[in-house]
GUROLUM-45859 format. One line per field, with one value per residue (C-alpha): residue in one letter; x, y, z. Coordinates in pm, whole numbers, plus 50000, padded with zeros to 5 digits. Each point is the difference from the previous one (the first is absolute). Example, Ala and Ser with C-alpha at 12.3 -4.5 7.8 and 13.67 -1.06 7.14 Angstrom:
2
rest: (a,s)
east: (51230,50137)
north: (49550,50344)
up: (50780,49934)
***
This chain:
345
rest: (x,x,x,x,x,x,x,x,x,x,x,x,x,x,x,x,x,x,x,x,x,x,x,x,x,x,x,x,x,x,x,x,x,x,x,x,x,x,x,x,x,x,x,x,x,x,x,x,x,x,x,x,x,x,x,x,x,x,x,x,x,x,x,x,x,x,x,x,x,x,x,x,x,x,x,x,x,x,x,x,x,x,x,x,x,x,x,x,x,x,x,x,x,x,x,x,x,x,x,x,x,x,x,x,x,x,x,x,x,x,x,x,x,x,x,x,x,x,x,x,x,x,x,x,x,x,x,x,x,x,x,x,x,x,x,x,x,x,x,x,x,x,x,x,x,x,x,x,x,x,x,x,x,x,x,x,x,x,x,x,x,x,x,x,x,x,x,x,x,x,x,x,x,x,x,x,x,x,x,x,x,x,x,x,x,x,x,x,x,x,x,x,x,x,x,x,x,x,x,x,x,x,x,x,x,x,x,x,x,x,x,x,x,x,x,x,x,x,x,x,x,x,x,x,x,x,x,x,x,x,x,x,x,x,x,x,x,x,x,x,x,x,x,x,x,x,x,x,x,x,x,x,x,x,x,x,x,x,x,x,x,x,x,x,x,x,x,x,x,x,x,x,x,x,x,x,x,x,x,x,x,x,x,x,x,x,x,x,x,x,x,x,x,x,x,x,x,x,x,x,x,x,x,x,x,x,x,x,x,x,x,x,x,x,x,x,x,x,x,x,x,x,x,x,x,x,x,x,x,x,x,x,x,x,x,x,x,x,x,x,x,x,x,x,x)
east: (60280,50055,50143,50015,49635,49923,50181,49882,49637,50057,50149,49743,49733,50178,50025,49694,49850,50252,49808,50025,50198,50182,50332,50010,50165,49769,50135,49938,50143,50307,50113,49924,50317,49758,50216,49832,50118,50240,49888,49625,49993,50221,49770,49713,50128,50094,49631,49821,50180,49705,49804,49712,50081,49674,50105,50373,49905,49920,50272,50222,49902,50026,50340,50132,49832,50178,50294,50059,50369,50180,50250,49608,49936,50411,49885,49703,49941,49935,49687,49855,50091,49818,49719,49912,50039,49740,49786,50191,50093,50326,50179,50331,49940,50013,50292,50184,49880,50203,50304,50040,49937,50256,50269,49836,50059,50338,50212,49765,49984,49609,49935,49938,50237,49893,50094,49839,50364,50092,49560,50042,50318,49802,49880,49649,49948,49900,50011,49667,49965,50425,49843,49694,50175,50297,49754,49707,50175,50349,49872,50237,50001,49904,49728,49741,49746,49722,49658,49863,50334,50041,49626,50035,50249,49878,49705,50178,50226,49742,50295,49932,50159,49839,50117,50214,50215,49927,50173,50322,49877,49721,50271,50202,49716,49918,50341,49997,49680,50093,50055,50329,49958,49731,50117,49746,49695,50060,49995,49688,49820,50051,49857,49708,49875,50021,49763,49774,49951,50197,49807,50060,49603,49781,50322,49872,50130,49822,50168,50305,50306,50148,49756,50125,50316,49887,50029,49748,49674,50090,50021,49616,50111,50185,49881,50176,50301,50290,49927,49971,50162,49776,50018,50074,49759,50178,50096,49785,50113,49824,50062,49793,50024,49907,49798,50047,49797,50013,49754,49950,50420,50144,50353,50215,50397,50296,50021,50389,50191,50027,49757,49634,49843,50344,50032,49619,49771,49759,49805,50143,49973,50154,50191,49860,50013,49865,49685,49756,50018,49734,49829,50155,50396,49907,49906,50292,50246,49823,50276,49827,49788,49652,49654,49975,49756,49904,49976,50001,50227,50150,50090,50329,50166,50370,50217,50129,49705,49672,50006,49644,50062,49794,49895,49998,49870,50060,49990,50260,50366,50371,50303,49943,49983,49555,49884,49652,50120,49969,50102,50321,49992,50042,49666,50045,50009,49733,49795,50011,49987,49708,49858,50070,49806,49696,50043,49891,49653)
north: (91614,49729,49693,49745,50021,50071,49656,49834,50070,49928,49662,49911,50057,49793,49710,49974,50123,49937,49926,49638,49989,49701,50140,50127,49787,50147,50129,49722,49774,50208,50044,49602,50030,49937,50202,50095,49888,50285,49929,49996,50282,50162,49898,50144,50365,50030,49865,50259,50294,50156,49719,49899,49730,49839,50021,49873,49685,49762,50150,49913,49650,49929,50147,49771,49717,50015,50135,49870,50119,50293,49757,49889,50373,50067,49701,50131,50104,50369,49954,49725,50276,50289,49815,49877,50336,50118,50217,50098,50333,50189,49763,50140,49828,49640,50076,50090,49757,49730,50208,50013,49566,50002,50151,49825,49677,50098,50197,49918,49587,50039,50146,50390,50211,50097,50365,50309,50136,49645,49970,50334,49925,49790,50076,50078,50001,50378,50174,49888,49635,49954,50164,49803,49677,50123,50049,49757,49705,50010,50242,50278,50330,50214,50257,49866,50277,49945,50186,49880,50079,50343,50050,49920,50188,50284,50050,49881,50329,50221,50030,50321,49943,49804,49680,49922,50268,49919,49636,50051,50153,49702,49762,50162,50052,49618,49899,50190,49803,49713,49670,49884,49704,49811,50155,49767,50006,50372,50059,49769,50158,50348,49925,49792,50304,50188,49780,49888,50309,50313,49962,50220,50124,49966,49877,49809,50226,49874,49630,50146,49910,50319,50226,50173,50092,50153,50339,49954,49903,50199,50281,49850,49950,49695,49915,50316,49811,49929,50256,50021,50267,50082,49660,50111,49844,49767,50023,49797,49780,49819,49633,49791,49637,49657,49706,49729,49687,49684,49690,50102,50134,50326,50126,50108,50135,50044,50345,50130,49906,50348,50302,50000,49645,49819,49644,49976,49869,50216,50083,50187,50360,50337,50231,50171,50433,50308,49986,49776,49744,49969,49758,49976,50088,49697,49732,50112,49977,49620,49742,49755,50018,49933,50152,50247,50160,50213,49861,50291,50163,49939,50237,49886,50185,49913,50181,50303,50020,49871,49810,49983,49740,49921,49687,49786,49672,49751,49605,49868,49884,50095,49878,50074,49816,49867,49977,49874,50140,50348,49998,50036,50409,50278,50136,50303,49722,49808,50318,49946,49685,50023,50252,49867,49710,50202,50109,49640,50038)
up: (48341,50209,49808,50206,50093,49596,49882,50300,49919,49618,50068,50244,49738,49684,50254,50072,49638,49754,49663,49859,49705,49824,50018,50345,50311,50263,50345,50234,49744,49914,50405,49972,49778,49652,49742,49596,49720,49860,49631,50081,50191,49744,49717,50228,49995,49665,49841,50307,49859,49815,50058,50307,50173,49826,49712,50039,50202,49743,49810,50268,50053,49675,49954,50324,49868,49655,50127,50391,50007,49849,49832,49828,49891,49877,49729,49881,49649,50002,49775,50274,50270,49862,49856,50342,50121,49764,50183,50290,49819,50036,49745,50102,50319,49864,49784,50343,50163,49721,50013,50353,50051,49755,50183,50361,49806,49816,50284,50303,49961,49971,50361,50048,50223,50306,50070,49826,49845,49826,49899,49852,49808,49794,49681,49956,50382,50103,50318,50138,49902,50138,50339,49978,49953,50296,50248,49953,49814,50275,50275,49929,50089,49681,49931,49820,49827,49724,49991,50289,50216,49861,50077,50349,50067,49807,50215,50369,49921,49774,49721,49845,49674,49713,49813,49858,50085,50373,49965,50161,50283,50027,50005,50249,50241,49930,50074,50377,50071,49914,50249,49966,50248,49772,49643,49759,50266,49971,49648,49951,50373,49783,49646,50165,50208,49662,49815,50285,50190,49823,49708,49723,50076,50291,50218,50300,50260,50289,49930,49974,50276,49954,49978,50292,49828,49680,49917,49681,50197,50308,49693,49930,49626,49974,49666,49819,50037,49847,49824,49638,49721,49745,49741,49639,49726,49795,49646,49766,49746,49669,49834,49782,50111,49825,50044,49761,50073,49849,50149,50307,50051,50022,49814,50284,49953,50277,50092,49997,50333,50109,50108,50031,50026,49895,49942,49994,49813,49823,49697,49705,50034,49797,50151,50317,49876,50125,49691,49981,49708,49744,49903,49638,50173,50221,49713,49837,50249,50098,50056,49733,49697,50149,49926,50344,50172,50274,50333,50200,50233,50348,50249,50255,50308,50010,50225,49817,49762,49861,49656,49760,49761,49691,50003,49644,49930,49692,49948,49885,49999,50064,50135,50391,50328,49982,50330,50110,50381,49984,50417,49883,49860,50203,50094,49736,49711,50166,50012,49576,49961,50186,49807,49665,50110,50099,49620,49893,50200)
***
């Protein structure tokens, strides 16, 4: 391949169609000596993992406005923090995201380093986002790769191995393409052309700036990759949950610190098992005395498997945090709440 005419053509394209987004410091502006703000841009990558850009933008704006500075976001309670990520998903995320202003505003004097070794040193801070950050935030070399970059360069080379075990490789190949003379134009030229033209399906091949160079459409099947090993149906778990209601509020506890949906907010629920509960296990494992009834259930895809949770509903009272705002639950509780107020129709 020739890579001097493959980056040249790449870079041509992202100045001239690089996507408008908040964050970004465009091209023109950042050879006009324009720089981002390291904690924005920062903040940016870690709400996108998992997340459309969509989605994460009001989230984002929100955050900044809240929080401008990380020295802001080190003093935050961790309740205020997670409640206003409600939503976002990937809890674990926002729990990072505390610990590592922490140690920006503790050992760093509130300002984020700006190499990929001393990023990555920081706790909380993985692989991706301290490359992420390196290149776009300080214009330093370091290979950036999330879904759209490993789909890229997936199909430019027609990897024959599936994901995930074809990762390393990904990055490697990702790494030899990459522009080192314009590190953070590169990394954002490269996940642009994978979600504006190397779609996931019907990729928009004629569009594309390198089109010339890949292996996948010259192959006439670009779409088959990455390709994909055979995904394993997840395990299936049971929990009774509970709506108590009083005037128009809703009973809501602090989940532990630690492991799925920590720190949160949420409704009371029972254990989460490999049976279903009854209806009579459920009432009798409630968290108050109450009269309860069946709401229904609620179906939710986490990672690593899906939860049904019965849903039970009861007036009445108990020594919890009331809420009128029911924004503030993960969208698995607000799946029950909702549905133990569809009870009261």
């Amino acid at each position: 391949m020739d890579l001097v005419a493959f980056r040249s053509a790449l870079l041509a394209w992202y100045d001239a169609e690089a996507r408008d987004l908040p964050w970004r410091v465009r091209p023109a502006a950042r050879r006009a000596g324009v720089r981002p703000d390291p904690y924005a841009v920062w903040l940016s990558e870690v709400m996108l993992q998992q997340t459309t850009v969509p989605h994460a933008t009001p989230y984002w704006q929100a955050f900044l406005q809240r929080w401008p500075t990380v020295a802001d976001l080190a003093a935050a309670e961790d309740a205020e923090v997670m409640a206003a990520w409600a939503g976002l998903g990937y809890y674990a995320r926002a729990r990072n995201l505390l610990r590592c202003a922490r140690a920006v505003a503790g050992e760093h004097e509130g300002a984020l380093p700006d190499s990929y070794d001393r990023l990555r040193a920081l706790p909380g801070l993985g692989d991706y986002t301290a490359a992420a950050v390196a290149a776009i935030a300080f214009d330093q070399p370091a290979t950036v790769v999330d879904g759209n970059v490993e789909r890229v360069v997936a199909r430019v080379f027609a990897t024959p191995a599936p994901l995930p075990r074809a990762k390393p490789e990904l990055k490697r190949l990702a790494a030899a393409l990459a522009d080192r003379t314009r590190p953070g134009d590169w990394a954002q030229a490269t996940m642009d052309l994978g979600a504006v033209i190397c779609r996931p399906r019907a990729p928009l091949c004629g569009r594309c700036p390198v089109r010339a160079f890949c292996a996948g459409r010259a192959g006439g099947a670009p779409e088959a990759y990455p390709r994909k090993a055979p995904k394993r149906e997840r395990p299936r778990r049971y929990g009774a949950v509970y709506v108590l209601t009083r005037g128009g509020e809703t009973a809501l506890v602090r989940r532990p610190g630690h492991g799925l949906l920590g720190g949160m907010l949420g409704l009371p629920t029972t254990e989460w098992r490999d049976r279903a509960w009854s209806l009579d296990e459920a009432v009798a494992a409630a968290p108050t005395a109450a009269h309860w009834r069946e709401a229904g259930r609620v179906e939710h895809l986490f990672t690593h498997f899906a939860l049904s949770l019965l849903v039970l509903r009861a007036e009445g009272d108990a020594d919890a945090a009331w809420t009128r705002d029911l924004s503030v639950l993960p969208s698995v509780f607000l799946k029950a709440a909702r549905a133990g107020e569809g009870a009261l129709l």
